[in-house]
N, C-alpha and C positions, 0 to 999 in steps of 0.2 A: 755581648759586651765584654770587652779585654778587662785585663785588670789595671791598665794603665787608664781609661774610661771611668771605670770603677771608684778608682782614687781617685781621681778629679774630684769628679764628681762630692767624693765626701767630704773633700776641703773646701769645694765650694758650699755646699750645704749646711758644713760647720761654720764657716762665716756668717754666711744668711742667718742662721740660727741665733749667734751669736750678738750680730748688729740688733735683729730685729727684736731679741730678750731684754739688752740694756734697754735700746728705746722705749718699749713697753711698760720694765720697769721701774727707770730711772722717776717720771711723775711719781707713781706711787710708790716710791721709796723716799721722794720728798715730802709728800704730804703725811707720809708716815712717821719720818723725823721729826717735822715740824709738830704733829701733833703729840707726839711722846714728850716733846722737850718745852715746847709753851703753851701748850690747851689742858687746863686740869678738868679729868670728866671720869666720871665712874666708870669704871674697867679697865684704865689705865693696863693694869697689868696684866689683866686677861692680852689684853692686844699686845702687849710683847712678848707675853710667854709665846704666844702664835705664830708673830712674827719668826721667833728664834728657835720653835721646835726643828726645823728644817735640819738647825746646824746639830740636832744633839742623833736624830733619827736616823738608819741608814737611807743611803739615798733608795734600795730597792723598797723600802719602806714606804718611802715619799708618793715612788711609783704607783703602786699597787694601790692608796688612798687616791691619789689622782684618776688609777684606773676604775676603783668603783663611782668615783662621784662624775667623771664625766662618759663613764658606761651609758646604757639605754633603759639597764633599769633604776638607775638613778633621778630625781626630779630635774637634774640638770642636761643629763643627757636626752632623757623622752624632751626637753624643750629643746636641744638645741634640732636632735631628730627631724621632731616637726616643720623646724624653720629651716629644713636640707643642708644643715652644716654638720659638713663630717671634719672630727676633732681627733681621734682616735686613731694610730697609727698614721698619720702623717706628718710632715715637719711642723705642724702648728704645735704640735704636741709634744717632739721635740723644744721648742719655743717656749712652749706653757712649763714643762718641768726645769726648764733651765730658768725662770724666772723663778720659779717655787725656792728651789735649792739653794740658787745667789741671793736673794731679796734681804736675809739676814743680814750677809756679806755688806749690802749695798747700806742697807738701813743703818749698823753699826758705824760706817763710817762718817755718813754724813750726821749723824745724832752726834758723836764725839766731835766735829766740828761743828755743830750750831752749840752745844752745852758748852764749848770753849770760849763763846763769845760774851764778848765786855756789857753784861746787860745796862749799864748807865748809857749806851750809846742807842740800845731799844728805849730807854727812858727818854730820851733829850729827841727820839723824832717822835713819839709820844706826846712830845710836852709841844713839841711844833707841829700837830694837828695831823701825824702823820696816820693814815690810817692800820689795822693789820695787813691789808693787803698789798699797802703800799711800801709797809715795814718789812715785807717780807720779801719783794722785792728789791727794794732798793737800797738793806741794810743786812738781812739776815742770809740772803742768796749769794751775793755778791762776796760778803765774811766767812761765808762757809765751802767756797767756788773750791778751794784742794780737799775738803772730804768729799765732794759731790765726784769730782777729778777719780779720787782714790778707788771710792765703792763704784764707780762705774766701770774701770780698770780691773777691779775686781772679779766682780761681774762678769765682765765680757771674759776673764780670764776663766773663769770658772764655770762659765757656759759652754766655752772648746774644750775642755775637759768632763765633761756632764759624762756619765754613761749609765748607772743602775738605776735612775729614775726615766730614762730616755728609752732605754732596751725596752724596759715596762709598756708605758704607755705609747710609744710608738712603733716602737718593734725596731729589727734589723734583718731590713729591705734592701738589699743594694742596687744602688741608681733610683734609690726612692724615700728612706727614712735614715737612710747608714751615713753617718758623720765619723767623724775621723775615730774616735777611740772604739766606737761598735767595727767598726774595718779593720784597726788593730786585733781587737780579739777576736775577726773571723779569722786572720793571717795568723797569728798565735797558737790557733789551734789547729792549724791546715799543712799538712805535708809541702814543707820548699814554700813554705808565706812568709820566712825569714827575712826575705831582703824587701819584701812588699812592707812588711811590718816594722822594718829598720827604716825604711822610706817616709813614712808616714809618722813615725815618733820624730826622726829630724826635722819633719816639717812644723809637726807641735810644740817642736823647741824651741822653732826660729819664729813663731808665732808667738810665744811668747815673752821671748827675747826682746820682737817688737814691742808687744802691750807693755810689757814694763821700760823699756827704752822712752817710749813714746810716750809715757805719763810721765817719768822724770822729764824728758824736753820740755815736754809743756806748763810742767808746775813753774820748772823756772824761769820759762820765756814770760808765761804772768807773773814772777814776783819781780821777774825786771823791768816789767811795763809799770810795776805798781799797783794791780790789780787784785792782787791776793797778800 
């Protein structure tokens, strides 16, 4: 396998990683906002400290928790074992620590847009029989569409950039677990991987470039439609 193979390959797989992290944890970073910011229940804070250890821990930190809880000698690893899912050194797991790491990221932004919002307007479809479910679709979702926008951008930003929780738990495989920044630091440290690894950061930039270009387009193609 060339190293021009090589690379592909890890951009494409840092994409993959990337898409399929936000989707995963975009729900449950909303039902995590929603619950912090309008459901009062005991342990409130337990659930945010948890939430937001990610952000205070190193990410090799993150790793290595991740690594013994979905190991084999873990109660979570002997179950997935049994039911022939391997999680461990492949891209799921790649997947799995890039949601671990953003989920703060994600959570944080849409919490500060739903806590922004005009609670008299949750009052008044309250008072017209609106349900929570319906409230939270069709007032609190809707109100909150540029922090959801934000933390997902986020997210996906910080997913292409994952590396000490990813090395970890999935290893650096190349043509198999290697995403762009674990490629970086194979070139980094490899005699003449200079212009591989100058390669590979311009393309992290220009991916970048995007995610943020492409979330400013779209906040304000929705606030000119009226929608946010």
């Amino acid at each position: 396998m060339d190293w021009n193979t090589v690379d592909y390959y890890a951009i494409a797989l840092s994409l993959k990683v990337a898409v399929t992290a936000t989707l995963v944890a975009l729900p449950l970073g909303l039902l995590a906002a929603y619950l912090l910011v309008f459901v009062p229940f005991r342990g409130k804070l337990a659930l945010e400290l948890l939430i937001n250890l990610p952000l205070t821990l190193p990410p090799v930190v993150v790793g290595y928790g991740l690594l013994l809880i979905l190991g084999r000698h873990s109660w979570v690893g002997a179950l997935l074992q049994s039911a022939g899912i391997k999680i461990l050194f492949t891209w799921k797991a790649a997947v799995i620590a890039s949601v671990v790491v953003g989920f703060p990221l994600l959570v944080r932004s849409i919490r500060l847009s739903m806590e922004s919002l005009d609670r008299r307007m949750l009052q008044t479809a309250h008072m017209l029989g609106a349900r929570p479910l319906d409230a939270l679709f069709s007032v609190i979702l809707p109100l909150s569409l540029r922090g959801v926008l934000a933390g997902a951008a986020l997210l996906f930003a910080r997913s292409l950039g994952e590396f000490g929780a990813t090395i970890i738990v999935a290893g650096n495989i190349p043509g198999v677990t290697q995403t762009i920044p674990l490629a970086i630091y194979d070139y980094a440290s490899t005699p003449r991987g200079d212009s591989s690894a100058f390669f590979l950061c311009g393309v992290s930039l220009l991916f970048s470039l995007i995610v943020l270009a492409g979330h400013e387009w779209l906040t304000r193609w929705l606030i000119k439609q009226g929608k946010i």
